[in-house]
C-alpha positions as CSV (number, residue, x, y, z in Angstrom):
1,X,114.6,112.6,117.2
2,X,117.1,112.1,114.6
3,X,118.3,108.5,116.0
4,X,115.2,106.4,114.8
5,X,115.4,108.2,111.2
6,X,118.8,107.1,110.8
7,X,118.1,103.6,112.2
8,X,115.3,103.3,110.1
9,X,117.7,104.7,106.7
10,X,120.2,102.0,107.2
11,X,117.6,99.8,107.6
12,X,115.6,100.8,104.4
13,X,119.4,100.6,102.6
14,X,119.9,97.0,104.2
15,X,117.1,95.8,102.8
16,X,117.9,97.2,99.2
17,X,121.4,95.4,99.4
18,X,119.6,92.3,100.6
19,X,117.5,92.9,97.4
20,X,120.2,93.4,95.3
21,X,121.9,90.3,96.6
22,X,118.9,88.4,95.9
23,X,118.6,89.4,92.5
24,X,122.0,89.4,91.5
25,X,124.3,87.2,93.5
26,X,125.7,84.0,92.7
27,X,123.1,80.8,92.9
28,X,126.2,78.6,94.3
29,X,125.9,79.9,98.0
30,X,123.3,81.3,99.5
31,X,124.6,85.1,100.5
32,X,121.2,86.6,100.7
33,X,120.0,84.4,102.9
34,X,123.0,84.8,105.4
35,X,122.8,88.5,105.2
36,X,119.3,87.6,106.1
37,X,119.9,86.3,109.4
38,X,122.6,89.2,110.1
39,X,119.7,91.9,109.3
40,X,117.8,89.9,112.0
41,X,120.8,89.5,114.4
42,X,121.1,93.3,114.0
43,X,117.7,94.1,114.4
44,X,116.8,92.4,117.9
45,X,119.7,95.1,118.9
46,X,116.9,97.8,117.3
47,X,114.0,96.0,119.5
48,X,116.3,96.1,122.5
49,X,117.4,100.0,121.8
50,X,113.2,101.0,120.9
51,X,112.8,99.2,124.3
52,X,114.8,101.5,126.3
53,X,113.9,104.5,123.8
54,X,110.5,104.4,123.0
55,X,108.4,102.0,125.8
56,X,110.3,103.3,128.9
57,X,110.2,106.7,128.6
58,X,107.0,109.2,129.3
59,X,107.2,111.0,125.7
60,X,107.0,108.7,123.0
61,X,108.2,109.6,119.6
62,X,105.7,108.0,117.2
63,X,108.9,108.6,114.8
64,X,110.1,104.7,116.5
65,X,107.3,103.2,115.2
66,X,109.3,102.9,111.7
67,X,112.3,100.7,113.0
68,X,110.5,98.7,115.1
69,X,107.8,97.9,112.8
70,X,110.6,97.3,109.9
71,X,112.6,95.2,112.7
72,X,109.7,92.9,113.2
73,X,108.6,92.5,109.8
74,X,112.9,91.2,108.9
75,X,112.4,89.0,112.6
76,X,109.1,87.3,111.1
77,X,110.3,86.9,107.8
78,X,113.3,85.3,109.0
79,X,110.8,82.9,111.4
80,X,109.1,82.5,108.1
81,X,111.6,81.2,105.9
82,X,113.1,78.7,108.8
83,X,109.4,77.3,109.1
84,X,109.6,76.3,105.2
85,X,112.9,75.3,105.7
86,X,111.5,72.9,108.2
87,X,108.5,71.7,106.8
88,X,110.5,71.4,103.5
């Protein structure tokens, strides 16, 4: 019970550094964007872990909705952003 809530903290924290980052880094090189692409890197490792935590066993926690939904949203904005990237 308590493993998703802490996944889904540190996720919830990522994203305000990545904020932060954004707002306040340097314009030279692009930092947020590579944190970007970690968040993502780490977050396939949250799909995999709500895979064999949440879809395989008989009681679900609804409680894994939160990280995987906050997973999928940093996985598709990261899909996002190297569509423009492309088109661009």
């Amino acid at each position: 019970m308590i493993f998703p809530i802490i996944i889904a903290v540190v996720q919830l924290v990522s994203f305000g550094h990545l904020y932060y980052i954004h707002k306040h880094g340097s314009g030279q090189f692009p930092a947020d964007f590579i944190e970007l692409n970690i968040l993502a890197i780490c977050n396939i490792g949250v799909l995999i872990l709500a895979y064999f935590f949440y879809f395989k066993v008989d009681v679900k926690l609804s409680i894994w909705l939160v990280p995987i939904l906050l997973s999928a949203i940093t996985i598709a904005l990261l899909i996002v952003l190297y569509i423009i990237m492309w088109i661009n």
